[in-house]
N, C-alpha and C positions, 0 to 999 in steps of 0.2 A: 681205316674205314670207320671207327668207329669217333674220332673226330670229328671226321666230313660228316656223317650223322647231326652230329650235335649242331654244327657250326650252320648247316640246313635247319633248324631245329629253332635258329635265331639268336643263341648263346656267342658272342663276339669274342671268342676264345683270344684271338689274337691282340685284343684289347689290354691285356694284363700284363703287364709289365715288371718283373719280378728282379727286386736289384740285388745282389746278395753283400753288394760292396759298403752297403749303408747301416748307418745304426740301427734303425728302424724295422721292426720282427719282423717278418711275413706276415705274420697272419693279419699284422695291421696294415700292412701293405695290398693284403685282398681286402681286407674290409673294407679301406678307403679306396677302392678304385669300383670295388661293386657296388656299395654305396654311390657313387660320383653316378653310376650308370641309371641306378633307378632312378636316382633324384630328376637327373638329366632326360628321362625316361628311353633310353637306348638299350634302355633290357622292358618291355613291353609289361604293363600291368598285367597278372592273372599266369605268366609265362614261368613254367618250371625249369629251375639250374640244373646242372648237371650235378650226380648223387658226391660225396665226399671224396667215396674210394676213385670215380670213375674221372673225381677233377684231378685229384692228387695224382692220378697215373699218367693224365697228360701233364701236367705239371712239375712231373718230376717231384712229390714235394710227400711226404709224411702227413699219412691220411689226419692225423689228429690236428696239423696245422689250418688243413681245410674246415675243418670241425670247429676250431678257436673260431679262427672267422665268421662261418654262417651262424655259430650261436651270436656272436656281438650285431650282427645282423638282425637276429630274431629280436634279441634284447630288446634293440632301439627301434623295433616296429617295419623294419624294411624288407622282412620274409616273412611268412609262417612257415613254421619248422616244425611238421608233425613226424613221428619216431614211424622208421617204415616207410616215410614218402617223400619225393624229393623236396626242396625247398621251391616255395611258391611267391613271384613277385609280389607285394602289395601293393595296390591302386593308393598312390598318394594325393594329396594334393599337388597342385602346380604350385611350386614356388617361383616368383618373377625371377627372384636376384641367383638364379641357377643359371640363367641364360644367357653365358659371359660374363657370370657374376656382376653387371652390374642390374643397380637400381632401378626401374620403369621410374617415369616422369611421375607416375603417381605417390610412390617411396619419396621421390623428392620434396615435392610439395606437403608433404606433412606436416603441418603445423604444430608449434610451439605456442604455449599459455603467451598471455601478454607477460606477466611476469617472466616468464621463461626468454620471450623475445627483449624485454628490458635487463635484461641479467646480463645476456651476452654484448651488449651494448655498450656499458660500463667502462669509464678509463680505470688504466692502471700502468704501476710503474714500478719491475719488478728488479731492474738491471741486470748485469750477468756477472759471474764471478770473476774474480779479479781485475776490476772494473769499478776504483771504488773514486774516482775524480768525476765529477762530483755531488756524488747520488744523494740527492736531500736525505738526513734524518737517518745517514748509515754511519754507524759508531765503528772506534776502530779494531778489525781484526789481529791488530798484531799486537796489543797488550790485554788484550783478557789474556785470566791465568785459567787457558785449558789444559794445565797439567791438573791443579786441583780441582778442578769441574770434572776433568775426570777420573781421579780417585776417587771422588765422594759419588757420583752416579755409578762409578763399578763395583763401589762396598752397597750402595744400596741395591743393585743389582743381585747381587752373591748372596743378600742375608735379609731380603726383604720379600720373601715367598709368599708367608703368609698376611701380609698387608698389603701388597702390592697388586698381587695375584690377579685378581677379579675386577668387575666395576662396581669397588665400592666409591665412598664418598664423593657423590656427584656433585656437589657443592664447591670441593676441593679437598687436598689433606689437610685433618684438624693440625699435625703441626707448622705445613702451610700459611694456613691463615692463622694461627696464631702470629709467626714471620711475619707474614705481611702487616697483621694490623698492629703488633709492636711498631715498626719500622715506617706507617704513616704517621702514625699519632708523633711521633718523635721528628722526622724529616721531614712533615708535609700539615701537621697540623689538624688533622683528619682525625673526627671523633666517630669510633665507631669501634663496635666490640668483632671477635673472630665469627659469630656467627652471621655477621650483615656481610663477609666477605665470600664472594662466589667466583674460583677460581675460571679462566677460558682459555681457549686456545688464542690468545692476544683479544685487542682491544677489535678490530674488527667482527668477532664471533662475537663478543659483548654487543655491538651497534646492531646488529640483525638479530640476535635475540632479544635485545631491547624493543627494538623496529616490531616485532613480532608481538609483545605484550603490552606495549599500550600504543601503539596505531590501527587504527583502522582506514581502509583507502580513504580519501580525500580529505583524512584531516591535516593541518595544518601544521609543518614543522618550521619554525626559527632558524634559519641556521644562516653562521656566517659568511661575507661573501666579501672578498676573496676569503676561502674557507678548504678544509678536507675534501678536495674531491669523493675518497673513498666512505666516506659519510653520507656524505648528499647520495651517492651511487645506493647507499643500505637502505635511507629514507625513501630516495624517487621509487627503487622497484616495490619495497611494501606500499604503495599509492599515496604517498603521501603528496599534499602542497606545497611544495617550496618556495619558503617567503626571503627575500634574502634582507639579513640581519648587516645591515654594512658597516666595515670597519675601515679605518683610514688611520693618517699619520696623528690625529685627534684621539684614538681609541674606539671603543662602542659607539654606535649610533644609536642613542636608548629611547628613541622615538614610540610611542606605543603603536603597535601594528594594528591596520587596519581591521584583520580577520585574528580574530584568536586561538593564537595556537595552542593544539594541545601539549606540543615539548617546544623546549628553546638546546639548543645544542651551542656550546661556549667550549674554546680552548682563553680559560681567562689567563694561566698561570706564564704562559707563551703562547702568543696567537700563532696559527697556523696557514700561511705562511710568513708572515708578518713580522713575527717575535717579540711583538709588544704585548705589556702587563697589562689589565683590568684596572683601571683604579677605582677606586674607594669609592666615590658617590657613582659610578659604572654600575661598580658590586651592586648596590645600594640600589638601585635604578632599575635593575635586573631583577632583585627579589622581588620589589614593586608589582614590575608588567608580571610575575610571575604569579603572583599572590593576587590581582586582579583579576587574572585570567584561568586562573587555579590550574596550572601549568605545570607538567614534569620540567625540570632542567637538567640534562646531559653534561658534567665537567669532562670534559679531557683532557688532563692532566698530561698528557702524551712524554712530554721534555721541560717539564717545573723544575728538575733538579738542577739543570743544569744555567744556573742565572752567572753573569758576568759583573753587573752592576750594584751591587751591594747583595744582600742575604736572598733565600730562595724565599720568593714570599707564600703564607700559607693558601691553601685551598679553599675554595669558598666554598666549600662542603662545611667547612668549619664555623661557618657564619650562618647555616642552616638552621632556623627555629620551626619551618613548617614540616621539615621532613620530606622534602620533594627533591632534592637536590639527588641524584645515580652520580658516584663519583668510579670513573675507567680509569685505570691506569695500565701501563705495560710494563714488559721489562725486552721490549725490542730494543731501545734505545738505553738502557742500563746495561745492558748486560748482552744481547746478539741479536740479532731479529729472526734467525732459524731455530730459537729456541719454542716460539712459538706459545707462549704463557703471556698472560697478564689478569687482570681479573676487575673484579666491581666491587665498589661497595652500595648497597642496597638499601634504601629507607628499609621500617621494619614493617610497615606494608604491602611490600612484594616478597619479603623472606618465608614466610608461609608457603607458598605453592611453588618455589623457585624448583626445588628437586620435581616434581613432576614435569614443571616444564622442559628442565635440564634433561631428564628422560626420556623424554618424546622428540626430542631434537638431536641426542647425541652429542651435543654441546658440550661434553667435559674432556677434561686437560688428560694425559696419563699421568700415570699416580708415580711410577718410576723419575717420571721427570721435576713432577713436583715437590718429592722427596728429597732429591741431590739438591733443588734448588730452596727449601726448608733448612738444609743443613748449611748451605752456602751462605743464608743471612743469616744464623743462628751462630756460626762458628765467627762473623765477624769478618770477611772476607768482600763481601758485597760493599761495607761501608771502606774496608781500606781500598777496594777497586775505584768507587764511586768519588774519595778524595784525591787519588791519584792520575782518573781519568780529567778530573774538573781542572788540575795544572795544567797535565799534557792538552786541556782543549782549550785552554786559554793563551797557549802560545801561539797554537795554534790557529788560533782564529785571530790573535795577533798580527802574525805573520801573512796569513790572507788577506787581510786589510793592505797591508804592506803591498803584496805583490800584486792587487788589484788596484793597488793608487798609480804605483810606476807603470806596470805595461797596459789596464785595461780604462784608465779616467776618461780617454779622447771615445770611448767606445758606452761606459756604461756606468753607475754609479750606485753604488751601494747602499744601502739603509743601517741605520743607527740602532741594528737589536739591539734589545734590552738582554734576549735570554734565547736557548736551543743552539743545535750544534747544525742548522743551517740558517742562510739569510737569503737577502732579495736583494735582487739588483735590478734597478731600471735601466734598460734600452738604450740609450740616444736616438733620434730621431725616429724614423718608420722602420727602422729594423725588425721583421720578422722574426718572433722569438721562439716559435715551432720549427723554421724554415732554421733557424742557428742551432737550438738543439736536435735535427736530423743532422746537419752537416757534424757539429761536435761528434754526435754519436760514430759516425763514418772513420772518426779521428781519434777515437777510443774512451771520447771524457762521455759521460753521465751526468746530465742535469734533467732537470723538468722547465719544460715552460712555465710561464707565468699564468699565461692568457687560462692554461688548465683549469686553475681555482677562481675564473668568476661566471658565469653564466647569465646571469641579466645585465651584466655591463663587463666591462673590457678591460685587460691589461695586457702591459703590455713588460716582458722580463723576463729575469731568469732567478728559478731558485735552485743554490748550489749549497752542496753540504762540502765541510772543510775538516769532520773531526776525523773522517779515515784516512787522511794524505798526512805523509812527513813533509819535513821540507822540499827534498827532489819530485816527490810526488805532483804538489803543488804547482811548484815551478816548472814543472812537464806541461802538466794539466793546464794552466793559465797559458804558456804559451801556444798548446793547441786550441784552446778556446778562444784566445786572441785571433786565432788564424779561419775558425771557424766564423768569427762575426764580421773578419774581414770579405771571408769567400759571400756571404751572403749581400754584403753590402756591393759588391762589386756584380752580381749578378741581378741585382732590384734597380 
């Protein structure tokens, strides 16, 4: 009788469902089903529960489990729980998204900032694991030595508490950048001391924090075309202008631009995706529009190390007499691309407030990772990886010449890098080169289009990286992309 009471009373006793065969306590088991009730409002605002002892008795259950509950109840606002009286619904708000959980039309339509709708907009091209035929600008995972990458990350692990610890050194670690700016000055030519060096999480966290400190919307960025997609993406959502800087089988187009920009953005060392050098009256032509227009210029160094045709040539950070030159480099393509580090070097006019801004952004590297990777150049490792890798990628890019003369010439033709460990291949005739790398994709290989990297004019290609494939790799790879450009051509 004294159920029927209650259950007249409005309390939906039979509502509760109690499992005892599940991980999950009881008590949270009432609390998320009486909760569910108010929210859903099927326990009536202002309507008293039934008392602890009187739930527990119809429930079979240890009065204290009823107690856990209705206090987590009280806690988070969904009763008052005065001592001596029963517990009392509160009048909630209506929430939409209770009501079949989903969204109302109006939840939908919520709008995102322009920059928030230009963010999600943006190409990208992340590929999938084991999946490395033939992902532009992916180095090879089967000879780095991750047995000593990780020795040296789990001795800095075990004995690096007190350095490690915290977020100190926002900049990066002084032994770090000490590493690194030995290790340009020597392989890249690069003058600059450890404090103009500001470690990131890669080179793209450098382009938007850069984008961030000297753009403001509609000013006007240089940048090359065919170029970094992922660049141009950092520039367009800060509002920037994009002027396109064209590059061809000539090099730079050093034409002075119409509108002056405030940055010019250059991969001079290996064009991107191009693979041709900067030459000299370029360099030279560059400083010019630069120094006319009193202009940042952005290098990205991205793949300088790895030249085929004679010596890596130096950076033209090293030719810098105004001090304008930000010189990016990474260590995706030296060393992994999940490691996620690369860094900058800074004229000494942005070094001053860099730490504040690196603050307010969260912009810095972990210190564990850039520690293992301090000892990694320091111990000499980095430089015998980086002579080792330049053989293995030389045969290898050897060999891909080879294998793309005999099965894919009637289909498509290659360009004459100078340097990087991808190249370009043009098309033959109206071959859709989006519509070839969906089909490849289908068939396991990895490339990017061409047409990707230009935006005010057209191409038309494919860029494929060759430093991650052995020979069967390869030879797998070419003949599924052979078969990829035939399916395309047969259905156009």
């Amino acid at each position: 009788m004294q159920l029927s009471r209650r259950k007249r009373q409005g309390f939906p006793m039979d509502a509760l469902m109690i499992n005892r065969a599940v991980d999950e306590p009881i008590h949270r088991q009432l609390y998320r089903q009486i909760a569910a009730m108010i929210r859903e409002r099927r326990l009536a605002p202002g309507s008293e529960l039934p008392s602890t002892r009187a739930l527990a008795e119809d429930l079979g259950l240890a009065r204290n489990t009823i107690v856990a509950a209705y206090d987590q109840l009280a806690t988070e606002g969904y009763l008052t729980n005065r001592q001596g009286a029963r517990p009392v619904v509160i009048d909630l708000p209506v929430n939409s998204t209770d009501q079949g959980g989903k969204p109302t039309a109006v939840a939908i339509r919520r709008p995102l900032s322009r920059r928030g709708e230009s963010l999600m907009q943006q190409p990208f091209h992340h590929g999938a694991p084991g999946r490395f035929a033939f992902h532009p600008g992916m180095p090879d995972p089967q000879n780095f030595p991750f047995g000593v990458w990780g020795r040296l990350l789990a001795r800095r692990a075990t004995f690096g508490a007190d350095m490690l610890f915290g977020t100190y050194h926002v900049t990066g670690l002084p032994a770090l950048k000490e590493a690194i700016a030995g290790y340009l000055t020597s392989a890249r030519g690069v003058r600059c001391s450890p404090e103009q060096i500001v470690v990131t999480t890669g080179a793209q966290a450098a382009f938007d924090l850069l984008a961030r400190l000297l753009l403001d919307p509609g000013d006007t960025v240089w940048l090359e075309e065919p170029g970094y997609y992922a660049a141009k993406a950092t520039f367009t959502v800060a509002g920037a202008n994009i002027v396109p800087l064209v590059v061809d089988r000539d090099g730079w187009q050093m034409s002075q631009p119409e509108i002056s920009p405030r940055l010019i953005y250059v991969t001079p060392a290996c064009q991107h995706p191009l693979g041709i050098t900067m030459r000299m009256d370029q360099r030279l032509r560059l400083f010019e529009i630069a120094e006319r227009n009193n202009s940042w210029i952005i290098e990205d160094d991205f793949d300088g190390e790895y030249r085929f045709q004679g010596r890596p040539v130096p950076a033209i950070q090293s030719m810098d007499c105004a001090d304008r030159v930000i010189y990016v480099g990474t260590f995706a393509k030296l060393l992994f691309p999940a490691l996620r580090l690369g860094f900058m070097v800074l004229p000494a006019a942005l070094c001053e407030g860099i730490p504040h801004a690196l603050s307010t952004t969260g912009q810095f590297a972990p210190l564990l990772l850039q520690a293992a990777l301090a000892d990694f150049i320091d111990e000499g490792h980095m430089t015998r990886h980086l002579k080792r890798m330049r053989r293995i990628y030389a045969e290898r890019r050897k060999l891909f010449y080879e294998l793309c003369q005999t099965e894919l010439a009637d289909h498509m033709t290659l360009s004459a890098a100078e340097a990087g460990i991808q190249v370009v291949a043009s098309l033959h005739g109206s071959c859709d080169d989006r519509a070839v790398v969906q089909c490849a994709d289908k068939l396991g290989v990895n490339a990017s289009p061409l047409s990707k990297y230009y935006w005010s004019s057209s191409g038309n290609g494919l860029v494929l990286g060759y430093a991650a494939c052995n020979k069967a790799d390869s030879e797998a790879g070419i003949r599924r992309l052979r078969q990829a450009i035939e399916q395309v051509r047969t259905l156009s």
